[in-house]
N, C-alpha and C positions, 0 to 999 in steps of 0.2 A: 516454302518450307525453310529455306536459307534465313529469310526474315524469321522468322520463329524460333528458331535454333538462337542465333544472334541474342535476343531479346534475353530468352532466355538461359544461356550460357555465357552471353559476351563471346568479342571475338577471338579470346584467349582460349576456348573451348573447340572453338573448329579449326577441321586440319581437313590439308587437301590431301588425298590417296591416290598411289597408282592401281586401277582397275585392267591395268595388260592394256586389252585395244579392245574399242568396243567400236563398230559400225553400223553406223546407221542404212538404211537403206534411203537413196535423193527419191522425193516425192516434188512432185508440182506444187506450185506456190497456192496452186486451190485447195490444192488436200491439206495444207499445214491451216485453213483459215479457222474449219473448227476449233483447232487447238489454241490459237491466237484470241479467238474469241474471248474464250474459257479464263483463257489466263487475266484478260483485259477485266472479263467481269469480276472475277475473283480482285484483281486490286481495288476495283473499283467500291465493292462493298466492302471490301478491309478499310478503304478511305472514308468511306461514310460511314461506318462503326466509329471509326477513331473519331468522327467530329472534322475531320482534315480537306472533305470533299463539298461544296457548297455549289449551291446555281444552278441544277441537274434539270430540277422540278420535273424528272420523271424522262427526260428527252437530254438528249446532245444537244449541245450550246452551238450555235451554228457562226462561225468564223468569216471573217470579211476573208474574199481573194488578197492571198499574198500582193497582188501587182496594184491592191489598193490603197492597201499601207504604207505610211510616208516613216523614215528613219527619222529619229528627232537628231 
Protein backbone atom coordinates (compact mmCIF):
# COMPACT_ATOMS: atom_id res chain seq x y z
CA UNK A 1 0.00 0.00 0.00
CA UNK A 2 3.06 2.31 0.99
CA UNK A 3 4.22 1.66 -2.77
CA UNK A 4 0.98 3.00 -3.96
CA UNK A 5 0.37 5.85 -1.92
CA UNK A 6 4.20 6.99 -2.97
CA UNK A 7 3.42 6.53 -6.76
CA UNK A 8 0.61 8.26 -6.39
CA UNK A 9 1.17 11.21 -3.98
CA UNK A 10 5.03 11.35 -4.11
CA UNK A 11 6.91 11.31 -0.92
CA UNK A 12 5.88 14.76 0.03
CA UNK A 13 2.38 13.46 0.70
CA UNK A 14 3.11 10.86 3.31
CA UNK A 15 3.59 11.53 6.85
CA UNK A 16 4.26 9.16 9.66
CA UNK A 17 1.68 9.31 12.90
CA UNK A 18 1.71 8.54 16.32
CA UNK A 19 -1.03 5.73 16.97
CA UNK A 20 -0.27 5.78 21.10
CA UNK A 21 0.87 1.86 21.33
CA UNK A 22 -0.25 -0.64 19.48
CA UNK A 23 0.79 -4.50 20.35
CA UNK A 24 1.03 -7.19 18.79
CA UNK A 25 0.49 -10.49 20.14
CA UNK A 26 4.49 -13.01 19.35
CA UNK A 27 3.29 -15.85 17.18
CA UNK A 28 5.68 -18.71 16.00
CA UNK A 29 7.50 -18.18 13.00
CA UNK A 30 5.06 -20.93 11.37
CA UNK A 31 2.01 -18.98 12.04
CA UNK A 32 3.59 -15.65 10.32
CA UNK A 33 4.38 -18.03 6.96
CA UNK A 34 0.87 -17.57 5.47
CA UNK A 35 1.17 -14.01 5.76
CA UNK A 36 4.75 -13.99 4.30
CA UNK A 37 3.52 -15.91 1.58
CA UNK A 38 0.80 -13.44 0.77
CA UNK A 39 2.92 -10.75 0.78
CA UNK A 40 5.85 -12.39 -1.47
CA UNK A 41 3.08 -13.32 -3.99
CA UNK A 42 1.46 -9.99 -4.17
CA UNK A 43 5.26 -8.39 -5.08
CA UNK A 44 5.70 -10.92 -7.25
CA UNK A 45 2.69 -10.22 -9.50
CA UNK A 46 3.11 -6.44 -9.07
CA UNK A 47 6.59 -7.28 -10.71
CA UNK A 48 5.23 -9.19 -13.49
CA UNK A 49 2.54 -6.54 -14.16
CA UNK A 50 5.20 -3.89 -14.40
CA UNK A 51 7.17 -5.94 -17.00
CA UNK A 52 10.17 -5.97 -14.08
CA UNK A 53 9.86 -9.76 -13.29
CA UNK A 54 11.49 -12.34 -16.01
CA UNK A 55 12.79 -16.13 -15.91
CA UNK A 56 9.83 -17.46 -13.60
CA UNK A 57 8.23 -19.62 -16.42
CA UNK A 58 5.71 -20.55 -13.85
CA UNK A 59 8.36 -22.08 -11.15
CA UNK A 60 11.17 -20.75 -8.82
CA UNK A 61 14.58 -20.31 -10.42
CA UNK A 62 16.46 -22.82 -8.62
CA UNK A 63 19.96 -21.23 -7.14
CA UNK A 64 23.38 -23.04 -6.95
CA UNK A 65 24.53 -23.62 -3.05
CA UNK A 66 26.02 -20.62 -1.66
CA UNK A 67 29.52 -22.74 -0.84
CA UNK A 68 29.57 -23.19 -4.70
CA UNK A 69 29.90 -19.83 -5.78
CA UNK A 70 33.38 -18.50 -6.34
CA UNK A 71 33.75 -14.38 -5.57
CA UNK A 72 35.25 -12.82 -8.52
Amino acid sequence: MLIDVWRKVGLEGIAQVDLEEHRNRHQPLSALTPMAATVLSTIARRLEQEGRLHGLDGGPVERPPLQSVSVA
